[in-house]
C-alpha positions in Angstrom: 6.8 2.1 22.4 10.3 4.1 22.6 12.1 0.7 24.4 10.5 -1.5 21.8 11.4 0.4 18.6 15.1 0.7 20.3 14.7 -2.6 20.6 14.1 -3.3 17.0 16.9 -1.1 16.2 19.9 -3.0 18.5 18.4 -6.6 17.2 18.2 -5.3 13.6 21.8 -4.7 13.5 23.1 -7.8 15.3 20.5 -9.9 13.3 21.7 -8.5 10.2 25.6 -9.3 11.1 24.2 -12.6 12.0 22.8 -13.4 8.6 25.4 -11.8 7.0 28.3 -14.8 8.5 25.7 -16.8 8.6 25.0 -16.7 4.8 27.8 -15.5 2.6 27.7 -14.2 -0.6 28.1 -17.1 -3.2 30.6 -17.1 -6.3 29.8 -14.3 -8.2 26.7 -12.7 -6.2 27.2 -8.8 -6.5 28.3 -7.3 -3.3 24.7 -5.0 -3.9 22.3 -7.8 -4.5 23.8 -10.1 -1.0 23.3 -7.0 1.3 19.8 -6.5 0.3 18.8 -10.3 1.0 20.8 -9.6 3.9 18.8 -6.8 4.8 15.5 -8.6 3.7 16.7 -12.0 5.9 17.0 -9.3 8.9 14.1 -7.4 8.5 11.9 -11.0 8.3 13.2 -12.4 11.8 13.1 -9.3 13.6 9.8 -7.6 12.7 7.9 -9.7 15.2 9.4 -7.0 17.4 7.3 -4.5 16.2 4.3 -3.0 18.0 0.8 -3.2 16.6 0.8 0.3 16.9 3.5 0.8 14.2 2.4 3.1 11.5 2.3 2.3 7.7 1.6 3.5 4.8 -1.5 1.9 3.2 -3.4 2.7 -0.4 -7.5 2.0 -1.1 -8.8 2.1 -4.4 -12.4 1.7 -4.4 -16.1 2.5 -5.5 -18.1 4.8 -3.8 -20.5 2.3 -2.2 -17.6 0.6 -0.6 -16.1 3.8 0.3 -19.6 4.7 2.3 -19.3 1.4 4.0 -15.6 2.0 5.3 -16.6 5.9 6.4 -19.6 4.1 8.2 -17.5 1.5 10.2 -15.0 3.8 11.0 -17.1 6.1 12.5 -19.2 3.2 14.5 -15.8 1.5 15.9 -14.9 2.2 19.1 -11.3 3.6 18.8 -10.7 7.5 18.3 -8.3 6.6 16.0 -10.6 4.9 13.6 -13.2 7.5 14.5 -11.1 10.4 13.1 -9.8 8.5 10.0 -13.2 7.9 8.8 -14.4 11.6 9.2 -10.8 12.5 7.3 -12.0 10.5 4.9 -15.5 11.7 4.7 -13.9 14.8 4.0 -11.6 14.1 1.2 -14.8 11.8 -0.2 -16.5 15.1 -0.5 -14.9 16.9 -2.2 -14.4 14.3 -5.1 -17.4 12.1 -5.2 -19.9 14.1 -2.7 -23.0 12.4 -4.3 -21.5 9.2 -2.9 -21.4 10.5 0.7 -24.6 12.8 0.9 -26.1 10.5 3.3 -23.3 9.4 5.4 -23.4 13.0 7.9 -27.2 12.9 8.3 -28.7 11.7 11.3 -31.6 9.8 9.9 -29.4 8.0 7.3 -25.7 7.6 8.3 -26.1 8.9 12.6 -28.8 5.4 12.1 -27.0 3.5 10.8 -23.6 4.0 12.7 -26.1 3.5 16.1 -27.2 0.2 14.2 -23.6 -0.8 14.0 -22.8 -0.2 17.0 -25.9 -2.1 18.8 -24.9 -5.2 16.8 -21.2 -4.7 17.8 -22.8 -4.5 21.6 -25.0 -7.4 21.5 -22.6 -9.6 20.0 -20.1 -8.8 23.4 -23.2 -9.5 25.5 -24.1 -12.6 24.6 -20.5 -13.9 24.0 -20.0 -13.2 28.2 -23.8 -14.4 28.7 -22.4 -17.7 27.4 -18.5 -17.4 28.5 -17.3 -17.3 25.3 -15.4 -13.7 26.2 -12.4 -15.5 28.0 -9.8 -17.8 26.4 -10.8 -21.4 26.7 -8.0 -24.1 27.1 -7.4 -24.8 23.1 -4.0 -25.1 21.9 -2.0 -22.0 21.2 0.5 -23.2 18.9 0.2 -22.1 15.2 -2.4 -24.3 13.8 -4.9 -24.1 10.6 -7.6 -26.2 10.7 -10.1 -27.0 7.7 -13.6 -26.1 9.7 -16.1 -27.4 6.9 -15.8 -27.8 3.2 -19.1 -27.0 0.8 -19.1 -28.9 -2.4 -17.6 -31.9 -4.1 -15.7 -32.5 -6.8 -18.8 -33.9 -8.8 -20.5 -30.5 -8.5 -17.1 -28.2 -9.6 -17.3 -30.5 -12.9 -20.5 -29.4 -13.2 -20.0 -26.1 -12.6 -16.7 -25.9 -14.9 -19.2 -26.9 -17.9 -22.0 -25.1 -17.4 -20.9 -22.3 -19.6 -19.9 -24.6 -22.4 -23.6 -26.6 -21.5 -26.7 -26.1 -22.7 -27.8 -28.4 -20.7 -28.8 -28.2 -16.9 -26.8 -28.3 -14.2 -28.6 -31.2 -12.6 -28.0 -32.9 -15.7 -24.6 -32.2 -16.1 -24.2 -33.4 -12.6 -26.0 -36.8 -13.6 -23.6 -37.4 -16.5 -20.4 -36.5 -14.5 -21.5 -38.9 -11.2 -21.6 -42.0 -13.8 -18.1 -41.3 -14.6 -15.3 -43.0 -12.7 -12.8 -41.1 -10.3 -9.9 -41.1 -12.1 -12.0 -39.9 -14.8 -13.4 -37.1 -13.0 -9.6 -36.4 -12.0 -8.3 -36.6 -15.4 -11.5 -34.3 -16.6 -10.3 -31.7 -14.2 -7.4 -31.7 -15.2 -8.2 -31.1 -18.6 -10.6 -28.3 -18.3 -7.9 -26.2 -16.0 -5.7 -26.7 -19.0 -2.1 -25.7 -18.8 -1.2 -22.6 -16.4 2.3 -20.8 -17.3 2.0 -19.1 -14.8 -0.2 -18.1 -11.7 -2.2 -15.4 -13.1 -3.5 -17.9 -15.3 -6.8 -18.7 -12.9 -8.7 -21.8 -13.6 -12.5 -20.9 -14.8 -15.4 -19.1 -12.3 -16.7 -23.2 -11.3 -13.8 -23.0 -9.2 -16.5 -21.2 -6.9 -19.0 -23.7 -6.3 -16.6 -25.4 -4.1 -15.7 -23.2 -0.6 -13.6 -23.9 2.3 -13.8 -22.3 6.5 -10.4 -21.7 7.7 -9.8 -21.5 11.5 -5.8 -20.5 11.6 -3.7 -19.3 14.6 -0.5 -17.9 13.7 1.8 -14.6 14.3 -0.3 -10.9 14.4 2.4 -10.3 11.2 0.9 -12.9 9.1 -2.8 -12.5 9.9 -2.4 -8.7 8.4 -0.6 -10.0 5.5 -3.6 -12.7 5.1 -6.2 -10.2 6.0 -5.4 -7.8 2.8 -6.7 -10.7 0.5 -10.5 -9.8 -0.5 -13.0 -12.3 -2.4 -12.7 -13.9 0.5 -14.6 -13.5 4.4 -12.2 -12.3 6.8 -13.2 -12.9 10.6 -10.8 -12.1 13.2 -10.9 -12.2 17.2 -9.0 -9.2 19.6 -5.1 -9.7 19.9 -4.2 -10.7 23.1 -1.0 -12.1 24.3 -3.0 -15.7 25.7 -1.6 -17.6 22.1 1.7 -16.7 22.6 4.3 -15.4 20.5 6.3 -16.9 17.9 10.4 -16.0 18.4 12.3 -17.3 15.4 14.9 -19.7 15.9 17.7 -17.9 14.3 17.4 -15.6 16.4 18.5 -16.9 19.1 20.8 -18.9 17.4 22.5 -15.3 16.7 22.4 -15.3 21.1 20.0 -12.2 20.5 17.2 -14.2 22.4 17.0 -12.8 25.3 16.7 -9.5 23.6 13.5 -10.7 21.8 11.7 -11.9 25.0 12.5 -8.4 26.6 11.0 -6.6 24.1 7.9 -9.2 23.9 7.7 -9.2 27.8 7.7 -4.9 27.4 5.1 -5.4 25.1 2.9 -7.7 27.3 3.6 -5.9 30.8 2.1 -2.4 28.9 -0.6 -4.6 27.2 -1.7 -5.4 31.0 -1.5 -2.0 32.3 -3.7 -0.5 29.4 -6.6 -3.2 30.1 -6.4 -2.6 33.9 -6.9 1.1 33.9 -9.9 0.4 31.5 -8.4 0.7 27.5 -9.3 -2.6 26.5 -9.9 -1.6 22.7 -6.7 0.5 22.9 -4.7 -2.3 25.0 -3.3 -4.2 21.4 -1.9 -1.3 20.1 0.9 -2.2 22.6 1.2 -5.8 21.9 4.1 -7.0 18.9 3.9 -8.5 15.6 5.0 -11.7 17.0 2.3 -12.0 19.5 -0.6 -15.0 17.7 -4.2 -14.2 17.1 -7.2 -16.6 16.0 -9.0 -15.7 13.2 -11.1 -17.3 10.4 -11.1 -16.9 6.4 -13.5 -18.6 4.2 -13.0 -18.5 0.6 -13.8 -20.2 -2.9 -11.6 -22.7 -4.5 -11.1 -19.7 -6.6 -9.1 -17.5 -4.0 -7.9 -20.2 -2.5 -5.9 -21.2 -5.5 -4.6 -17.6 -6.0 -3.7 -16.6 -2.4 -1.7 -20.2 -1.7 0.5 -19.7 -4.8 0.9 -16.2 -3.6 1.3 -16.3 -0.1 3.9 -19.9 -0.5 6.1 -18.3 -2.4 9.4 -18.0 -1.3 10.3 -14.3 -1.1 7.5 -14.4 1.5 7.6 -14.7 5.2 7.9 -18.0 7.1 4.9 -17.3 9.4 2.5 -16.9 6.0 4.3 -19.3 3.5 3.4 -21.9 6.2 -0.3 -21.0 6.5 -0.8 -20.8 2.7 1.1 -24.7 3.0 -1.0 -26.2 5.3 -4.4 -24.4 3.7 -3.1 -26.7 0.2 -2.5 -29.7 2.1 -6.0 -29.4 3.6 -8.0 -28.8 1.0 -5.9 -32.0 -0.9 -8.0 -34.1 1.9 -11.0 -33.4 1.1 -10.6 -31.8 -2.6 -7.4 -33.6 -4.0 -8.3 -32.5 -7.9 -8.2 -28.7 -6.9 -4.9 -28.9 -4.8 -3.8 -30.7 -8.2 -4.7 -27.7 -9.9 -2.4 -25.3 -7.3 0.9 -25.9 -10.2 2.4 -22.7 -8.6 3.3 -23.6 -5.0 6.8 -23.1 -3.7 7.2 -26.2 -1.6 10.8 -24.9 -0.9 11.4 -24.6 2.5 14.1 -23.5 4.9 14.2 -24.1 8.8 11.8 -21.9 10.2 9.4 -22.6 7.5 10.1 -26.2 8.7 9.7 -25.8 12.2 6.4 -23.9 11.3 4.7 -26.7 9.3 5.8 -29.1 12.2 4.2 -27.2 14.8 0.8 -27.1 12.6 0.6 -30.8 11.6 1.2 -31.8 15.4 -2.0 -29.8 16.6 -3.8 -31.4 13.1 -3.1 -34.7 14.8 -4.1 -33.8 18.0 -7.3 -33.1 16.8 -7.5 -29.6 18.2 
């Protein structure tokens, strides 16, 4: 961990002079504002660097039902780490909301259902190596999002849009909007989102009769980015260094290359050694940001609409901005009048962003 932070540090700096010839201030920038982009330019294309095991800070504001359920995980996964957060936790919980926690340290409420947890955590490895599923198969490890399934039509998000305004129901509503044409239908839509200003301006609650599966591989960095978003299902498989790593381009074109795949390669050789003395769960903590990781998120037409205007915007990250991209262009396959309805995307891009979006749409035509 010492050789990869000191890493961090030495391509920090040389990034950072790097980006700072590379992109100049323009006419009349203040000298303030250009060395924070600076900075934030640096900081993008070198945090892949960083070890999983990096520590942050991280806020939770939350009822006490879902608080009961995070204690309860915590205390069934099988890291230490988690194990002690949750009982820190549990004891911070009790001394503001106890009534919320009172069953949580008994052993015929909470001691069940941790046990319960952690049976359905073991079965689920057991039958995963009953039926080889607990190796990496030969799938493509380039970054990739791939549309899995899509529930719903556009026929039935009419329906749903009017339903409030109805009092009518919904099977009818659904008769009267299938005799209508498509352009119609499209120009219906269209009407009932009404004009967004702005993002926060979210289209009505029949945006979530329609949902979408997600399978995406990209950089460990942008799945915990992703993985904040809730309203939506999160799924996510163990980081491993088999998907590779992403290495941006400028960074080699700053000749600081060689530095990166160091640091990756650190990362990797100690990922090894902790699984081959038995610290399989403990073994990712070693591996860096950069490293990919499969995962899958299924959300409504809703969310979707509010994380891909929020994740493509520009002040964001490469590695996300290009998920959120290829999630819109999806969804405009099968569901054409809701990517419509996405007025806030930031189809800007810049050459890594590019380079990105490449890689994904040649695994979509590969039909991986």
């Amino acid at each position: 961990m010492d050789e990869l932070f000191a890493s961090y540090s030495g391509l920090l700096e040389g990034v950072s002079a790097w980006v700072d010839e590379k992109f100049p201030a323009a006419e009349g920038e203040s000298p303030a504002a250009h060395t924070r982009a600076v900075r934030a330019k640096a900081l993008d294309l070198v945090r892949g660097v960083l070890p999983a095991a990096s520590l942050s800070h991280v806020g939770i504001y939350a009822t006490g039902q879902t608080y009961e359920q995070l204690v309860l995980h915590l205390l069934a996964h099988p890291l230490a780490e988690a194990q002690a957060y949750g009982e820190m936790l549990l004891e911070e919980l009790q001394t503001v909301m106890p009534s919320f926690v009172t069953r949580v340290p008994r052993p015929d409420r909470g001691g069940r259902w941790i046990e319960y947890l952690r049976e359905r955590s073991d079965s689920a490895a057991a039958v995963a190596e009953q039926l080889g599923l607990d190796e990496a198969g030969e799938e493509a490890t380039a970054p990739s999002v791939r549309l899995l399934r899509a529930h719903g039509s556009e026929e039935e998000l009419l329906a749903a849009l009017l339903y409030e305004a109805s009092a009518a129901g919904e099977e009818q509503a659904l008769a009267a909007v299938a005799r209508l044409s498509a352009e119609e239908r499209t120009a219906l839509v269209r009407g009932l989102v009404a004009t967004r200003e702005n993002r926060r301006h979210r289209p009505g609650r029949g945006f979530e009769t329609l949902t979408y599966r997600f399978e995406i591989v990209s950089d460990y960095g942008a799945f915990r980015d992703l993985q904040r978003h809730r309203l939506l299902t999160c799924q996510w498989q163990r980081l491993s260094p088999d998907l590779g790593a992403d290495v941006p381009h400028e960074v080699e074109e700053a000749s600081l290359g060689p530095e990166y795949a160091r640091a990756l390669e650190t990362s990797r050789a100690e990922y090894e050694r902790l699984r081959a003395e038995g610290f399989a769960e403990e073994a990712p903590y070693a591996l860096c940001l950069a490293y990919r990781i499969r995962y899958v998120l299924e959300l409504d037409a809703r969310e979707a609409l509010h994380l891909i205007e929020l994740r493509s915007g520009r002040e964001g990250h490469p590695s996300y901005r290009a998920v959120a991209l290829q999630m819109r262009e999806a969804i405009a396959s099968v569901h054409p009048a809701v990517a419509a309805a996405m007025t806030f995307v930031d189809e800007s891009t810049e050459p890594r962003l590019e380079r990105l979006l490449s890689e994904m749409r040649n695994e979509a035509r590969a039909g991986r």
